[in-house]
mmJSON file of the N, C-alpha and C atoms, coordinates in Angstrom:
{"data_MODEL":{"atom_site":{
"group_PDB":["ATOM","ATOM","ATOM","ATOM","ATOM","ATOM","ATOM","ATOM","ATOM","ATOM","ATOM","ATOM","ATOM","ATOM","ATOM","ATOM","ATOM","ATOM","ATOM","ATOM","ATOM","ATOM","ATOM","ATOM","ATOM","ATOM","ATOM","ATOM","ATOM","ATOM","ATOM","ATOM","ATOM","ATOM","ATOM","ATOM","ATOM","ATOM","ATOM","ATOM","ATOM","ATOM","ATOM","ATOM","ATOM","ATOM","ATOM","ATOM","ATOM","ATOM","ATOM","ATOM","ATOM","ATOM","ATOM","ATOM","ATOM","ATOM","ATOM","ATOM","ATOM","ATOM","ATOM","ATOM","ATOM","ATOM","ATOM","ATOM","ATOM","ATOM","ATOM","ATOM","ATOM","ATOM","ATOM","ATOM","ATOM","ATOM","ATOM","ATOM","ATOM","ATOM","ATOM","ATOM","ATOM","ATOM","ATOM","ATOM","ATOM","ATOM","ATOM","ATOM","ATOM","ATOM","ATOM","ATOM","ATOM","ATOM","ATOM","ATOM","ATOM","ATOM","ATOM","ATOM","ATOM","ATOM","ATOM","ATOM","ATOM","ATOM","ATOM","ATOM","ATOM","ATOM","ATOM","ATOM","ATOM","ATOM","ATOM","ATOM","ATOM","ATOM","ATOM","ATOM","ATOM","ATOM","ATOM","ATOM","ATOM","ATOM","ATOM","ATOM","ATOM","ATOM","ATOM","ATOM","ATOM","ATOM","ATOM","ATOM","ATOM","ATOM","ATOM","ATOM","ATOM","ATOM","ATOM","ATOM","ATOM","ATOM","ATOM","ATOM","ATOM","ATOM","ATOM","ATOM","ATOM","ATOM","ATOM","ATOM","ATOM","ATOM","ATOM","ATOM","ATOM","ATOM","ATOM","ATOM","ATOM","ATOM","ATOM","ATOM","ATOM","ATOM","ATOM","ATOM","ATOM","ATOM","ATOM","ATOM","ATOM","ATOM","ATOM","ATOM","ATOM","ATOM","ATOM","ATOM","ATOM","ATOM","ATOM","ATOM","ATOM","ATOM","ATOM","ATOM","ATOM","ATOM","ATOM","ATOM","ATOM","ATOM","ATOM","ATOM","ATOM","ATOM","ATOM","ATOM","ATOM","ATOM","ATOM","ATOM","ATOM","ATOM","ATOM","ATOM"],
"id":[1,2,3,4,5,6,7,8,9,10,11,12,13,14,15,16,17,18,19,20,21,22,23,24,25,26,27,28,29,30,31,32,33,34,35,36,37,38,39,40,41,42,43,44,45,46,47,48,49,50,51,52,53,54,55,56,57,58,59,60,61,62,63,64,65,66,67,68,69,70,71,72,73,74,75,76,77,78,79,80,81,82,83,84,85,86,87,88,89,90,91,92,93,94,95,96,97,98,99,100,101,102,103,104,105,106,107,108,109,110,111,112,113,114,115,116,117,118,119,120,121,122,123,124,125,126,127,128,129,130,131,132,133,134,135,136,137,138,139,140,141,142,143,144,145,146,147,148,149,150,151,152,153,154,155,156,157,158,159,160,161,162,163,164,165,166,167,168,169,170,171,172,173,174,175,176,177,178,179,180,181,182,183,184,185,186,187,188,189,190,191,192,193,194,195,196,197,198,199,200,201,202,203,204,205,206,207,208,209,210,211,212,213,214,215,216],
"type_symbol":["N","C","C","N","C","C","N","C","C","N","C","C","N","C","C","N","C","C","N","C","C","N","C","C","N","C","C","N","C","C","N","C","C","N","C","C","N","C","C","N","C","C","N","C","C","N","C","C","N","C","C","N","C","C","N","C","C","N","C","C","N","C","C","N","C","C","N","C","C","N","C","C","N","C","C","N","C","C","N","C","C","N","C","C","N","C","C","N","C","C","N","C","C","N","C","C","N","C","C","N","C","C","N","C","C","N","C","C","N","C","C","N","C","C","N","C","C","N","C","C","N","C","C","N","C","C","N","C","C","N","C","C","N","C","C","N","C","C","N","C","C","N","C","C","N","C","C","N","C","C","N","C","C","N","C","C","N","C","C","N","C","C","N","C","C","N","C","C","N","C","C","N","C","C","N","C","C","N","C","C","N","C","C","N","C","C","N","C","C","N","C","C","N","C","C","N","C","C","N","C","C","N","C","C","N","C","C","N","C","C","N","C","C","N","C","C"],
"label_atom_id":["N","CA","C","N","CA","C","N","CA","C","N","CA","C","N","CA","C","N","CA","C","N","CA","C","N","CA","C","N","CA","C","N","CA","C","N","CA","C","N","CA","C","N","CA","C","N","CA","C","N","CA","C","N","CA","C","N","CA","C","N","CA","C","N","CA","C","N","CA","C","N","CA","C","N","CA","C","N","CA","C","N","CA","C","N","CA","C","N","CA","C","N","CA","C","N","CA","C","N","CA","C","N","CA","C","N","CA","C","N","CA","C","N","CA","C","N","CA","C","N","CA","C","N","CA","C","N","CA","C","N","CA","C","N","CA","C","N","CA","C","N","CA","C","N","CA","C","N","CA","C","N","CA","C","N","CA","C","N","CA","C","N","CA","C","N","CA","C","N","CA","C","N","CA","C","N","CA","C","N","CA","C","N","CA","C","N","CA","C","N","CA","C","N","CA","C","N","CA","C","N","CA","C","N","CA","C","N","CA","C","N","CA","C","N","CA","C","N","CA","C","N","CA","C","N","CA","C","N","CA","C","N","CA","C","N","CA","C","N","CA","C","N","CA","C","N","CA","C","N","CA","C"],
"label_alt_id":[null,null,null,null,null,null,null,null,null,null,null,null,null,null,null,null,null,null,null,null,null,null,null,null,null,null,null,null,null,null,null,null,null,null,null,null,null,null,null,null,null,null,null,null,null,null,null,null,null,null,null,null,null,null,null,null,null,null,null,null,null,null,null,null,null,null,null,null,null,null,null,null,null,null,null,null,null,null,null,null,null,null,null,null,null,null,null,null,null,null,null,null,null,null,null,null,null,null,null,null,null,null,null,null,null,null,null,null,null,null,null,null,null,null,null,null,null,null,null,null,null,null,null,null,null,null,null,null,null,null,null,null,null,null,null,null,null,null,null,null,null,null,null,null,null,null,null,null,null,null,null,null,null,null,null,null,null,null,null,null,null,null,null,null,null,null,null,null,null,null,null,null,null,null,null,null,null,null,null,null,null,null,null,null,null,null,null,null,null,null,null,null,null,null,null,null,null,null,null,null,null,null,null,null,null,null,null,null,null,null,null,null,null,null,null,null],
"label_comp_id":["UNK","UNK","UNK","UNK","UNK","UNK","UNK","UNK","UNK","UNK","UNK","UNK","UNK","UNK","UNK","UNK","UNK","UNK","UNK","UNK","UNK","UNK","UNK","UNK","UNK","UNK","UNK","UNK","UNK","UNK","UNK","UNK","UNK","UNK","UNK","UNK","UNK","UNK","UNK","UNK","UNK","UNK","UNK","UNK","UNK","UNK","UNK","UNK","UNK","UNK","UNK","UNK","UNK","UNK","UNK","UNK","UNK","UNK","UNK","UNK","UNK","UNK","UNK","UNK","UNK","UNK","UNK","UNK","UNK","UNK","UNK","UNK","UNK","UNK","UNK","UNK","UNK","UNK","UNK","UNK","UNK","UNK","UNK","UNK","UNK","UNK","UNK","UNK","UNK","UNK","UNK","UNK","UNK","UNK","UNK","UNK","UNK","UNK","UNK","UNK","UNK","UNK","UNK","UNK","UNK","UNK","UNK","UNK","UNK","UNK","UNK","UNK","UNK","UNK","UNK","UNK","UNK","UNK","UNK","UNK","UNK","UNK","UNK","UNK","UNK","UNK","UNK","UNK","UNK","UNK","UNK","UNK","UNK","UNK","UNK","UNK","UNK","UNK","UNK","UNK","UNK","UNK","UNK","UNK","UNK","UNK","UNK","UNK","UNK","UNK","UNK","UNK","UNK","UNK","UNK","UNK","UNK","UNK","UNK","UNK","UNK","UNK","UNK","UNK","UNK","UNK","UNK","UNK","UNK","UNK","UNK","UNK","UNK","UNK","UNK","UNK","UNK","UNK","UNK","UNK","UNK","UNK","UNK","UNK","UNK","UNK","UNK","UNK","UNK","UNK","UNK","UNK","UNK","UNK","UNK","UNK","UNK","UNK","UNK","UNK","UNK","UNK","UNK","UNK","UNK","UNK","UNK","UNK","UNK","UNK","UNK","UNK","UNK","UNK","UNK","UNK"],
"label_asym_id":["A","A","A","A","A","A","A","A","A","A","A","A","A","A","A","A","A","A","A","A","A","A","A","A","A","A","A","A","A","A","A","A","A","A","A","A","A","A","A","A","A","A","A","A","A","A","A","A","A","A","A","A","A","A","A","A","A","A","A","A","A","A","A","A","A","A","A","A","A","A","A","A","A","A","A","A","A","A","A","A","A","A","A","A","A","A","A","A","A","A","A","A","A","A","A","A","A","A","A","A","A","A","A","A","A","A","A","A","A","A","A","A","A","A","A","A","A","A","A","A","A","A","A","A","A","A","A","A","A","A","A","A","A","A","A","A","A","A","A","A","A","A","A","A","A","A","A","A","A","A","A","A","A","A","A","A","A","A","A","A","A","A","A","A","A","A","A","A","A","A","A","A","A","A","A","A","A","A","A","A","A","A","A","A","A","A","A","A","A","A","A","A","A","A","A","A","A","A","A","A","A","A","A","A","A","A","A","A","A","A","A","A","A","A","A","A"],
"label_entity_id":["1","1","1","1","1","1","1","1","1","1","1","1","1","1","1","1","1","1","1","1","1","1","1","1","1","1","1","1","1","1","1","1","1","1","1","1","1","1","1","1","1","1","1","1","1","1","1","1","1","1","1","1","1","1","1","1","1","1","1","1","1","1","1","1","1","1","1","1","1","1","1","1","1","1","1","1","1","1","1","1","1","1","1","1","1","1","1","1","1","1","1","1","1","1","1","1","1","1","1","1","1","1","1","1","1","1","1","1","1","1","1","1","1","1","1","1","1","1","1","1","1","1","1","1","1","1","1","1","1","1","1","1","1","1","1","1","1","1","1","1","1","1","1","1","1","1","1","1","1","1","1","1","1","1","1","1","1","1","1","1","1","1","1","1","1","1","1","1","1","1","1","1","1","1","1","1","1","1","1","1","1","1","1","1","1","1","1","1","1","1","1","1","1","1","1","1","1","1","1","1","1","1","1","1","1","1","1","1","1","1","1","1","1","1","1","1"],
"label_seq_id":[1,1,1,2,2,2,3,3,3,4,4,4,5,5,5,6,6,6,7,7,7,8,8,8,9,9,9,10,10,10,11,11,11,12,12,12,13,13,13,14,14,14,15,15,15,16,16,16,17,17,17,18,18,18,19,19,19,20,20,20,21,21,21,22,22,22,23,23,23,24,24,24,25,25,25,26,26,26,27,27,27,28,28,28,29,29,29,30,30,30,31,31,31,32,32,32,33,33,33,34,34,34,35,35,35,36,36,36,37,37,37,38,38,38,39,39,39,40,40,40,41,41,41,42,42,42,43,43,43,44,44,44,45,45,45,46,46,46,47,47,47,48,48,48,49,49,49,50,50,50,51,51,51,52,52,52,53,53,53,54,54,54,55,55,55,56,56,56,57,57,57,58,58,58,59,59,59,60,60,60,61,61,61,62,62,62,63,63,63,64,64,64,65,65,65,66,66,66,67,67,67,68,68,68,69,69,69,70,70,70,71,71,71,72,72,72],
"pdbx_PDB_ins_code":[null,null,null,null,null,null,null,null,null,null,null,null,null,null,null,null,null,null,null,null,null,null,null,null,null,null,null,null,null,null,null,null,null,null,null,null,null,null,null,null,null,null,null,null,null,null,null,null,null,null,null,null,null,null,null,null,null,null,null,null,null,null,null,null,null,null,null,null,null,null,null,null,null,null,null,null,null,null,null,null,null,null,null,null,null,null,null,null,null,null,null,null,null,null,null,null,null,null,null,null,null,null,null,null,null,null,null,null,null,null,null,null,null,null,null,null,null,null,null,null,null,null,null,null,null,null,null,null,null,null,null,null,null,null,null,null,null,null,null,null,null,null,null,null,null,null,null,null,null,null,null,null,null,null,null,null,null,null,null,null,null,null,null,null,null,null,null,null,null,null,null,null,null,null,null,null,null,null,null,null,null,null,null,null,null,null,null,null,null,null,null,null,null,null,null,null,null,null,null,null,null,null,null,null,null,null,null,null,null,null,null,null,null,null,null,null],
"Cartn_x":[6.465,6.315,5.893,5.23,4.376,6.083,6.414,7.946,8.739,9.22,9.634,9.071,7.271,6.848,6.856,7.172,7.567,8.679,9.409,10.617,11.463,10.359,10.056,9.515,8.318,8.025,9.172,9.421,10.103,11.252,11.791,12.831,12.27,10.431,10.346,11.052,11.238,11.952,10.842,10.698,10.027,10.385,9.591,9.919,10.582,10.236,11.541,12.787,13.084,14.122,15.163,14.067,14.667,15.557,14.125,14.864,15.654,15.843,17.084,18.199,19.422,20.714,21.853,21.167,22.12,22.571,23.457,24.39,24.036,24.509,24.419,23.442,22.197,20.913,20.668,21.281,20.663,21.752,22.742,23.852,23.185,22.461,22.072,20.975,19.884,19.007,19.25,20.144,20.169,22.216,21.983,23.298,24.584,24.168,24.929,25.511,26.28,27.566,26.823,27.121,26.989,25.697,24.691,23.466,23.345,23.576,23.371,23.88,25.039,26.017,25.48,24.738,24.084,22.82,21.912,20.86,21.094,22.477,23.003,23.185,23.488,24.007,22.705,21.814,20.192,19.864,20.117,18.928,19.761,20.973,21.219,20.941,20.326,19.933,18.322,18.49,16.779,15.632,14.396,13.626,13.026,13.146,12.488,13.224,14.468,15.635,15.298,14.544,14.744,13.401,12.555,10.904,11.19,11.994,12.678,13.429,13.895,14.508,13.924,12.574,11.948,11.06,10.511,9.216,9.774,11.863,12.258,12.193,12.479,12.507,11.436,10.339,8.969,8.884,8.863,8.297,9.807,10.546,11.309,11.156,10.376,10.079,9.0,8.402,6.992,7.215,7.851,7.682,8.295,9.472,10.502,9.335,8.092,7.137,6.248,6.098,5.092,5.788,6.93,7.407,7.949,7.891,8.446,7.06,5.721,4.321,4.222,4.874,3.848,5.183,6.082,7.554,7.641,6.843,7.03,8.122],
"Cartn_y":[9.901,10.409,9.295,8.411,7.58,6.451,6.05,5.092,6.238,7.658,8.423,8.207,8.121,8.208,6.96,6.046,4.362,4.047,4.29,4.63,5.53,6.649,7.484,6.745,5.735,4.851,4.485,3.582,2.321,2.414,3.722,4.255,5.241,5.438,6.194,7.747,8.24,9.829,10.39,11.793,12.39,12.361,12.431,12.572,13.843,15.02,16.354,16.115,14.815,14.43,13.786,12.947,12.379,12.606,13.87,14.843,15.702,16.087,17.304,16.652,17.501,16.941,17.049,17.052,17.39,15.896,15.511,14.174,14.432,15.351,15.704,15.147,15.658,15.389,13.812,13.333,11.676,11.029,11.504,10.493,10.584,11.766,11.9,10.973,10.991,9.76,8.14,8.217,6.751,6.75,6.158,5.682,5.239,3.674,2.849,3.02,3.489,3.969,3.367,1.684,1.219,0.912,1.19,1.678,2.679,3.353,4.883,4.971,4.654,4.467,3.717,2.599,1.621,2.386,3.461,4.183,5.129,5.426,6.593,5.736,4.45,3.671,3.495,2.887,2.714,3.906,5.293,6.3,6.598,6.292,6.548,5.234,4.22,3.643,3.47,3.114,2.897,3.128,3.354,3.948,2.286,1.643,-0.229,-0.614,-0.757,-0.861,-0.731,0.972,1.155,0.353,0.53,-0.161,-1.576,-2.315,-3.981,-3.499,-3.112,-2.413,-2.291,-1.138,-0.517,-1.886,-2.825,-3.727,-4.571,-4.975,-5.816,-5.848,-3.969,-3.67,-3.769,-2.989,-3.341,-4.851,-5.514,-7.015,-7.266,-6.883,-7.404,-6.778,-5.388,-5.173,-5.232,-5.379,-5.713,-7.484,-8.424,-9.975,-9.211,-8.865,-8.491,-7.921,-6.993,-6.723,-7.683,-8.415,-9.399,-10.392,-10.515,-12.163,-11.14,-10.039,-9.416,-9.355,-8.995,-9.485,-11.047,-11.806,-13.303,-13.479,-13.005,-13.682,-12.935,-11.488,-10.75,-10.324],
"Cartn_z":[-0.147,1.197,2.157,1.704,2.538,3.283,2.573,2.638,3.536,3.598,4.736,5.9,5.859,7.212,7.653,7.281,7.287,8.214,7.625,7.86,9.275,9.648,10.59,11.588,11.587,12.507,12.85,11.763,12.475,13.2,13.132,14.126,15.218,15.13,16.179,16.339,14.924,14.518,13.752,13.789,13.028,11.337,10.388,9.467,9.151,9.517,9.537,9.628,10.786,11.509,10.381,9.312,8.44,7.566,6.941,6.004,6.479,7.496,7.762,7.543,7.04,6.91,7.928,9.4,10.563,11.375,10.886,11.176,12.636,13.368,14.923,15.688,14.616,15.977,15.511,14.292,14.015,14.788,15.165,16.089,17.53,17.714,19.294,19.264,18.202,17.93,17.977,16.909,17.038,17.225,18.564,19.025,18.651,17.866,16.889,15.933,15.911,14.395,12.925,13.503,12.255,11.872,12.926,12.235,11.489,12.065,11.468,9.907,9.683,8.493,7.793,7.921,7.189,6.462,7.402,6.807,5.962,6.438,5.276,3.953,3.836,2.546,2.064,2.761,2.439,1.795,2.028,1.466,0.767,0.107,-1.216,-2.251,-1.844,-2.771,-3.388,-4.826,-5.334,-3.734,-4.688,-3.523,-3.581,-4.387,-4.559,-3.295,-3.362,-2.705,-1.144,-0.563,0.931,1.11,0.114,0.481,1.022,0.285,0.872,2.508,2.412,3.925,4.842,4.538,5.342,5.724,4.906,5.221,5.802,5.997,6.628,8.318,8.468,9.654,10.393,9.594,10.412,11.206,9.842,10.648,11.634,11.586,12.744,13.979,13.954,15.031,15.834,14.763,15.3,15.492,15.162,15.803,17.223,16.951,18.798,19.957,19.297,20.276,20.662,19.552,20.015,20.767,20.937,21.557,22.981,22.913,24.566,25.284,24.159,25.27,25.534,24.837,25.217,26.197,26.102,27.024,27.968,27.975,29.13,29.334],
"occupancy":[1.0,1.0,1.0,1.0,1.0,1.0,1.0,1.0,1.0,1.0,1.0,1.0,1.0,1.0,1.0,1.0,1.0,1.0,1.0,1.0,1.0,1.0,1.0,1.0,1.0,1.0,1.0,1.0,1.0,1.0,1.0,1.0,1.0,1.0,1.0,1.0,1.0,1.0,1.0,1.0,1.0,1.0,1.0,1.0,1.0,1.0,1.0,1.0,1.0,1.0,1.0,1.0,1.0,1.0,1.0,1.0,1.0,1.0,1.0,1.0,1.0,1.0,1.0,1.0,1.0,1.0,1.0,1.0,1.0,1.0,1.0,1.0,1.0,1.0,1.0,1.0,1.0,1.0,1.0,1.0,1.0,1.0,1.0,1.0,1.0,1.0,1.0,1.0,1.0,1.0,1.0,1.0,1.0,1.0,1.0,1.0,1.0,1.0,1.0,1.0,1.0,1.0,1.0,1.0,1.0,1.0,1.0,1.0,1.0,1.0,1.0,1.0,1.0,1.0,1.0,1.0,1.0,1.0,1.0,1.0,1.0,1.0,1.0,1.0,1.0,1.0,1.0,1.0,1.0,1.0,1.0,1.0,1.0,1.0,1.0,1.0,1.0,1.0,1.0,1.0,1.0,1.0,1.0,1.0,1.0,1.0,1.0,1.0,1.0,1.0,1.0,1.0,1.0,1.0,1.0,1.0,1.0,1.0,1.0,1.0,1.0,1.0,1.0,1.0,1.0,1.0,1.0,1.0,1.0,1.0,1.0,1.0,1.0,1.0,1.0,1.0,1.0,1.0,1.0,1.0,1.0,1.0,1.0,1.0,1.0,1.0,1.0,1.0,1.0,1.0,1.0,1.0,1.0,1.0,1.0,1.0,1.0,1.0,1.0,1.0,1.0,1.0,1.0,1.0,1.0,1.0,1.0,1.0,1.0,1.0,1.0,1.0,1.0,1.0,1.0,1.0],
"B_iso_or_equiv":[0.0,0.0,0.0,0.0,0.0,0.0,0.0,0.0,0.0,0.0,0.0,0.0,0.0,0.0,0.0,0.0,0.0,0.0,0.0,0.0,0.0,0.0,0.0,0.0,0.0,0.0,0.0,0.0,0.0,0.0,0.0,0.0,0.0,0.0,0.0,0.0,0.0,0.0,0.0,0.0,0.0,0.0,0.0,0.0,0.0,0.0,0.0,0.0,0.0,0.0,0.0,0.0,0.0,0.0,0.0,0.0,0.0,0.0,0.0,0.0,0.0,0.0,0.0,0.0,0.0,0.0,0.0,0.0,0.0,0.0,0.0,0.0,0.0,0.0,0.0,0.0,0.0,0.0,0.0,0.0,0.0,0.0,0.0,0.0,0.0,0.0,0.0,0.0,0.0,0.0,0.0,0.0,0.0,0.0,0.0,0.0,0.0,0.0,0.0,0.0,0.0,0.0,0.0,0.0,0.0,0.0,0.0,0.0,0.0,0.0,0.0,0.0,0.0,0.0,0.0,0.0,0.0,0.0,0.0,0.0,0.0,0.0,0.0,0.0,0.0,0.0,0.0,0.0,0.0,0.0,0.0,0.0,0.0,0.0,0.0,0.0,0.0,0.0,0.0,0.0,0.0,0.0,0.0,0.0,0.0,0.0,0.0,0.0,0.0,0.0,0.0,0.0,0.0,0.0,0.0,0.0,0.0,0.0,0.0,0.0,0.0,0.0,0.0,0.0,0.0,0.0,0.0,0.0,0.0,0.0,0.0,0.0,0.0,0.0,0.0,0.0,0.0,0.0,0.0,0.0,0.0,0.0,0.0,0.0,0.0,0.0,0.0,0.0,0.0,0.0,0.0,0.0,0.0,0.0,0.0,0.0,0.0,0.0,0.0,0.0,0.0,0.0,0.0,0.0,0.0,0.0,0.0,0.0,0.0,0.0,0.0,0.0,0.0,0.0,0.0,0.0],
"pdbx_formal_charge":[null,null,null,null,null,null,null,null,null,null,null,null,null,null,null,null,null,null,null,null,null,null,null,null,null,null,null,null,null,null,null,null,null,null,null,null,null,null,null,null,null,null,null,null,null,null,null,null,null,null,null,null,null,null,null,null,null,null,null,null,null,null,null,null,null,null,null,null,null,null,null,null,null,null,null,null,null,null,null,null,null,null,null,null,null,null,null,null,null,null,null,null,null,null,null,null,null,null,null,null,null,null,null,null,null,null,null,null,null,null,null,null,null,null,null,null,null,null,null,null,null,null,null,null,null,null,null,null,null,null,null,null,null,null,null,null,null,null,null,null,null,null,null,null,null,null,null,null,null,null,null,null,null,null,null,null,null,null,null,null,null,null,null,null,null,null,null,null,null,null,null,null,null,null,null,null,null,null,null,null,null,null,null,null,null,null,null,null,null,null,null,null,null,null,null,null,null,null,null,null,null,null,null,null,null,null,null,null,null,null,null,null,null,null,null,null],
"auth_seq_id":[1,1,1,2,2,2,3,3,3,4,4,4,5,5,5,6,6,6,7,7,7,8,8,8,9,9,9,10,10,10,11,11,11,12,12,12,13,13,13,14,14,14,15,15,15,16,16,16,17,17,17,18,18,18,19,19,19,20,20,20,21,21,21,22,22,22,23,23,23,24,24,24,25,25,25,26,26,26,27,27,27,28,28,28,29,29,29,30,30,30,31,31,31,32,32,32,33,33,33,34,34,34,35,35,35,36,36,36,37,37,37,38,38,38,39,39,39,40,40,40,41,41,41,42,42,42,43,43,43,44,44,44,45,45,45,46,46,46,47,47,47,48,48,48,49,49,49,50,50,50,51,51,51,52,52,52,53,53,53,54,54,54,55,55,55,56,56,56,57,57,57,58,58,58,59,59,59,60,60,60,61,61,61,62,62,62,63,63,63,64,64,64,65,65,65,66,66,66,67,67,67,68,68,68,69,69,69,70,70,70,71,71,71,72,72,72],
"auth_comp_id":["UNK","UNK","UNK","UNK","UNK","UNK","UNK","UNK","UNK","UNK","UNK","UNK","UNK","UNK","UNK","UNK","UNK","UNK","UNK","UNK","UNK","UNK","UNK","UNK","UNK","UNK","UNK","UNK","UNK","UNK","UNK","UNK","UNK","UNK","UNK","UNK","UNK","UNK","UNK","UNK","UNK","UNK","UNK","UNK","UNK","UNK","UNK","UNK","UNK","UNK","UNK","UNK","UNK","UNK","UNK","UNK","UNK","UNK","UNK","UNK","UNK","UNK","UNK","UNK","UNK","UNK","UNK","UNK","UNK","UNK","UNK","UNK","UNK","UNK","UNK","UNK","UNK","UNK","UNK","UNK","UNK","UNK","UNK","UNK","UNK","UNK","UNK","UNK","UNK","UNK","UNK","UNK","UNK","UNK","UNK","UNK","UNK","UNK","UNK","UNK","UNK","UNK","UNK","UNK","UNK","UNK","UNK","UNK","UNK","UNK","UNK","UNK","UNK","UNK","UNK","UNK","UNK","UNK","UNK","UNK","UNK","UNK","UNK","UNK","UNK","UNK","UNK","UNK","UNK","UNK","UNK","UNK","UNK","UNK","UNK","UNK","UNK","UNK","UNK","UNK","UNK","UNK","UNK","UNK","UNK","UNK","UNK","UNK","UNK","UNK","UNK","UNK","UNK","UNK","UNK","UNK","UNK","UNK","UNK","UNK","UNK","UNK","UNK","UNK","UNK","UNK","UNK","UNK","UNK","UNK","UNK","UNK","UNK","UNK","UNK","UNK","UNK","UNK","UNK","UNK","UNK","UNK","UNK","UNK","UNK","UNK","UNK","UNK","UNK","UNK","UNK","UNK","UNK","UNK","UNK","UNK","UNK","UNK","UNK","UNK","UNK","UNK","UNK","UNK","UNK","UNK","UNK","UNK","UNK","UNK","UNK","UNK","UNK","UNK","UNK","UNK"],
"auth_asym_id":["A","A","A","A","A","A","A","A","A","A","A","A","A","A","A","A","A","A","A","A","A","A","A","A","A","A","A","A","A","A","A","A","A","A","A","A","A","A","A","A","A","A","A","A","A","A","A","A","A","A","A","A","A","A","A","A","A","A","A","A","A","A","A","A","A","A","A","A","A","A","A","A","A","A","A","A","A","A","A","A","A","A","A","A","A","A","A","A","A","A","A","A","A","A","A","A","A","A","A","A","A","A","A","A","A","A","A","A","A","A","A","A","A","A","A","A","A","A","A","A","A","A","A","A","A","A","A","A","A","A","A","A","A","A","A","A","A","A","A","A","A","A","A","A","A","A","A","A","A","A","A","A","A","A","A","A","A","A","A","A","A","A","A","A","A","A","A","A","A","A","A","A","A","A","A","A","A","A","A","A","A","A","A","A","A","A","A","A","A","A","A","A","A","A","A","A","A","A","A","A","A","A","A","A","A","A","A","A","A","A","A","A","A","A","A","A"],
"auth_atom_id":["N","CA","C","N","CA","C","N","CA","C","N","CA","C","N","CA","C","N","CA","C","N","CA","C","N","CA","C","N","CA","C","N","CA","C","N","CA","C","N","CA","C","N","CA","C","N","CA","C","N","CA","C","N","CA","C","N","CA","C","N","CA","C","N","CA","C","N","CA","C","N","CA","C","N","CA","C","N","CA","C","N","CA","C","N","CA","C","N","CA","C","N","CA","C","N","CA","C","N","CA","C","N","CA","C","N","CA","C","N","CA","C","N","CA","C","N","CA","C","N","CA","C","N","CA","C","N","CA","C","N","CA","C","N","CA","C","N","CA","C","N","CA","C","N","CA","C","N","CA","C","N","CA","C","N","CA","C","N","CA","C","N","CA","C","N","CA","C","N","CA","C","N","CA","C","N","CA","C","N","CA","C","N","CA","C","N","CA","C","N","CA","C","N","CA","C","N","CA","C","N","CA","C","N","CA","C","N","CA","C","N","CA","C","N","CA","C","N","CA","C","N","CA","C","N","CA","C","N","CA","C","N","CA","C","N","CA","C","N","CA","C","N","CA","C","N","CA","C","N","CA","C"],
"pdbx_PDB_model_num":[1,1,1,1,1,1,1,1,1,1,1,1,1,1,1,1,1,1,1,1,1,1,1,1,1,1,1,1,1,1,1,1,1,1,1,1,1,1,1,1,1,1,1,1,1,1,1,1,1,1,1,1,1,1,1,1,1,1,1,1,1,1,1,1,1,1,1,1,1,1,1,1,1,1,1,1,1,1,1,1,1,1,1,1,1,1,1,1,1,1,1,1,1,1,1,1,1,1,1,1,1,1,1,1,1,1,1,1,1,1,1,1,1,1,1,1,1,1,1,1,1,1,1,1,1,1,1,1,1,1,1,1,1,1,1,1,1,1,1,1,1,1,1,1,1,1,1,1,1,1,1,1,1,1,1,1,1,1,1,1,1,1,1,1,1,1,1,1,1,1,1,1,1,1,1,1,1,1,1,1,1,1,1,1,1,1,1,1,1,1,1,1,1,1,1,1,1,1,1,1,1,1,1,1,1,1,1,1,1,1,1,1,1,1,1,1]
}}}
């Protein structure tokens, strides 16, 4: 559970959001085709697998926040 709500951050979606199986409201969420398609390939793989994923995204979004405060 803890790696869902991870995961839920880092896209800023509820974890309900996650688990529901309505393609609809995750295309109205997240925009990008081939994002989206890419998370669908991610959550069918090993849960080792999304944890490398999930800890990639974090730190990439969290450096992108930190360099939009010091760069303004």
């Amino acid at each position: 559970m803890e790696l869902m709500v991870r995961i839920a951050k880092a896209f800023d979606v509820s974890v309900d959001f996650l688990i529901k199986d309505d393609k609809e409201a995750a295309v109205g969420k997240i925009r990008n085709q081939e994002l989206l398609h890419q998370l669908e390939e991610i959550n069918s793989r090993p849960e080792e697998d999304q944890e490398t994923v999930v800890s990639f995204l974090e730190a990439f979004i969290k450096r992108r926040k930190f360099e939009e405060l010091v760069h303004g």
